[in-house]
C-alpha positions in Angstrom: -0.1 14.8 10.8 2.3 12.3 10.4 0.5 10.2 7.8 -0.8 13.0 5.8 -1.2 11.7 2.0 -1.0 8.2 2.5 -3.3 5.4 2.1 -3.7 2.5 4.8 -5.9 -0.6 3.9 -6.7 -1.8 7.8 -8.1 -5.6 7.8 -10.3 -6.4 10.4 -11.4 -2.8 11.1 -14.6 -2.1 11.9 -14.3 -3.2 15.6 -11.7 -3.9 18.1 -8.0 -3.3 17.5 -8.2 -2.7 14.0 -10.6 -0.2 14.6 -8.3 1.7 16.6 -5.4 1.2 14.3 -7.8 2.5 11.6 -8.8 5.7 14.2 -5.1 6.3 15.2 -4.0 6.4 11.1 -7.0 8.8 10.5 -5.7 10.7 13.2 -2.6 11.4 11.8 -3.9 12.2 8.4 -4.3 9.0 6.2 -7.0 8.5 3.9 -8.3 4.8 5.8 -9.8 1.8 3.9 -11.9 -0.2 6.8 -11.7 -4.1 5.7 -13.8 -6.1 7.4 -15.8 -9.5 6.8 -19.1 -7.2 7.8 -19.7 -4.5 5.2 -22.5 -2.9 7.2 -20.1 -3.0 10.3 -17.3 -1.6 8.2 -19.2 1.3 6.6 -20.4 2.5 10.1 -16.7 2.3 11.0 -15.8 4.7 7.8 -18.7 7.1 8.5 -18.1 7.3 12.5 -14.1 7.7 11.8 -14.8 10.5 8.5 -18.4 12.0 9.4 -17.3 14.2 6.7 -16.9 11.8 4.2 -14.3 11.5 1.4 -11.0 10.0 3.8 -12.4 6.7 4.9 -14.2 4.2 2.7 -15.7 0.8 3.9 -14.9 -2.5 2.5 -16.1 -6.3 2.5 -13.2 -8.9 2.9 -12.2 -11.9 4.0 -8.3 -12.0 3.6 -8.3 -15.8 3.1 -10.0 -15.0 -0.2 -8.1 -13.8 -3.0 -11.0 -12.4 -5.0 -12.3 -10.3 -2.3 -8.4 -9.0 -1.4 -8.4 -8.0 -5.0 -12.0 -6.4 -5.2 -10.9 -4.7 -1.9 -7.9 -3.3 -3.2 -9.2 -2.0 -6.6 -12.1 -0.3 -4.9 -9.5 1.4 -2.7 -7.4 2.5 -5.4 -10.4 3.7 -7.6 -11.3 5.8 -4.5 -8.0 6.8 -2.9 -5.0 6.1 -5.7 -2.4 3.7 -5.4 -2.3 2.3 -1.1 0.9 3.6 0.4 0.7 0.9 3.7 -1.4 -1.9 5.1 -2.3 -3.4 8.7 -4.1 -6.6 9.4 -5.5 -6.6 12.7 -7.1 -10.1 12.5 -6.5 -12.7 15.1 -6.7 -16.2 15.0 -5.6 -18.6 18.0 -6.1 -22.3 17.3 -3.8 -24.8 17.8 -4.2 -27.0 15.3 -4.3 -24.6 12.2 -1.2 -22.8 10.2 -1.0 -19.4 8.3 -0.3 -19.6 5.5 0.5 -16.4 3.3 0.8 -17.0 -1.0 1.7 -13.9 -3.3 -0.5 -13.8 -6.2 1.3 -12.6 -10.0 0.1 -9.3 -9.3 1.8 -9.0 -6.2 -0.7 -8.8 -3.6 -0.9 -11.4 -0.6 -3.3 -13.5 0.5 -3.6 -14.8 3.7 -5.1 -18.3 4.4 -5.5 -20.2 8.0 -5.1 -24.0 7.1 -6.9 -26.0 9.4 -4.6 -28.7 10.5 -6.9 -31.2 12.7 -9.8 -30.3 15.4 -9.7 -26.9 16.5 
């Protein structure tokens, strides 16, 4: 168990690729923290990953939004401890819109997609 003792904060992991990102770090031993804009969808993910309960814990967040990054984070680190890694898994493909990724004072990120014209 490679990841045995760390903590991975997954964004957009209750289905899809993040979901198997999430599965694959539970795998090898993290304690998992399923982000997702769906709470519902992201605590089914933690249950069906940790049946067991107590290494995978469900979250609601949109990454554009600092508030929710932060009230994500602190509920992961209440539960788990500090976070030792994090994945984002979200995808967003229009043309006309930019990423756009801002470091708050307390040194988390925040990502935001900047809509640039028609998408």
């Amino acid at each position: 168990m490679r990841l045995e003792g760390k903590v991975a904060v997954i964004t957009g992991a209750a289905s899809g690729i993040g979901k198997e990102i999430a599965s694959t770090f539970a795998r090898e031993g993290a304690k998992i923290v399923i982000a997702d804009l769906n709470q519902k969808a992201a605590d089914a993910t933690a249950a069906e990953l940790d049946p067991a309960g107590g290494r995978a814990l469900g979250v609601a967040m949109d990454v554009a939004n600092e508030d929710q990054v932060n009230a994500g984070i602190d509920k992961a680190i209440a539960t788990f401890g500090a976070r030792s890694m994090c994945s984002s898994a979200m995808l967003v493909f229009r043309s006309s819109s930019r990423l756009s990724i801002s470091n708050s004072p307390n040194g988390r990120s925040c990502c935001r997609f900047i809509s640039t014209g028609p998408s």
